[in-house]
C-alpha positions in Angstrom: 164.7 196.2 118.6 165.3 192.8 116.2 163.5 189.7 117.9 166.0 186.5 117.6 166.7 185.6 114.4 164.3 182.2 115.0 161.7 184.4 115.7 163.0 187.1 113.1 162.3 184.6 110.4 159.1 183.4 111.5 157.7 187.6 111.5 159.5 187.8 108.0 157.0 185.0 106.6 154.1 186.2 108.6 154.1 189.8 107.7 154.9 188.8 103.7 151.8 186.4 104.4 149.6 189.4 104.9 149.8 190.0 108.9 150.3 192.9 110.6 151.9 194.1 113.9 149.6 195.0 116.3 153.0 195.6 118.8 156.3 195.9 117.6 159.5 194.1 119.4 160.2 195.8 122.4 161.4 194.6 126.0 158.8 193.4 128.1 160.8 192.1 131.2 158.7 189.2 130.7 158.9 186.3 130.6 162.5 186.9 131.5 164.1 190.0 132.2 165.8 190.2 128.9 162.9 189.3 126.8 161.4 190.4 124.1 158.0 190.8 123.1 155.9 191.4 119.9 152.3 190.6 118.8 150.6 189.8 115.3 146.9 191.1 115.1 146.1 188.0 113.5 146.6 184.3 114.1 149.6 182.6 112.6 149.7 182.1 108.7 152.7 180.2 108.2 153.4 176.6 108.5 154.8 175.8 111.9 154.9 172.4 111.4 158.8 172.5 111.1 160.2 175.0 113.5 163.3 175.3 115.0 164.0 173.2 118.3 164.3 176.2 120.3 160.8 177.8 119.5 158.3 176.2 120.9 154.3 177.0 119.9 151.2 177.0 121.8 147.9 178.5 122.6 146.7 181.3 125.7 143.6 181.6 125.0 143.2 184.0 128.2 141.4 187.4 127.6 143.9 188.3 130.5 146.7 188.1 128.2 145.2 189.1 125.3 146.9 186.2 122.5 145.6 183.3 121.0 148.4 181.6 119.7 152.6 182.0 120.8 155.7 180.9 119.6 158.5 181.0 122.4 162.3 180.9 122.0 163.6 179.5 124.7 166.9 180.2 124.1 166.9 183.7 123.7 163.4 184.4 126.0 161.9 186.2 122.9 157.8 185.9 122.8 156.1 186.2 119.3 152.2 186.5 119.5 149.2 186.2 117.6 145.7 186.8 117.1 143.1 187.8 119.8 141.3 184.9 122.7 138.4 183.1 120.8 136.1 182.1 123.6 135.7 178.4 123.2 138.3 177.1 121.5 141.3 175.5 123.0 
């Protein structure tokens, strides 16, 4: 499974940047049933200063879920993840 190509790019750059996949793309039926999901194992590396309007970034910082930082496309309902809670932090 190929996340969108917004997110697509955004992995491309990460994993070249030295991340790793701790999950590879695969349907989660969440946050929408057509979604989906795949997590970094370490925070975002690139710049997201300049991201496409569709992908919007933020931070759950919720052991629960298990991500510290995520970049949403809310066009397609893909979810990119990264790094672990840090207790503390925002």
């Amino acid at each position: 499974m190929t996340l969108c190509a917004e997110l697509a790019a955004v992995l491309a750059r990460e994993l070249s940047s030295g991340n790793r996949l701790g999950q590879a793309p695969h349907r989660a039926g969440w946050p929408q049933p057509d979604s989906l999901f795949a997590a970094l194992r370490d925070d975002f590396k690139s710049d997201l200063a300049h991201l496409p309007a569709c992908l919007q970034h933020g931070y759950c910082n919720d052991p629960h879920y298990g991500w510290y930082e995520e970049l949403y496309c809310r066009d397609h309902h893909h979810l990119l993840v990264a790094g672990v809670p840090k207790p503390g932090r925002r």
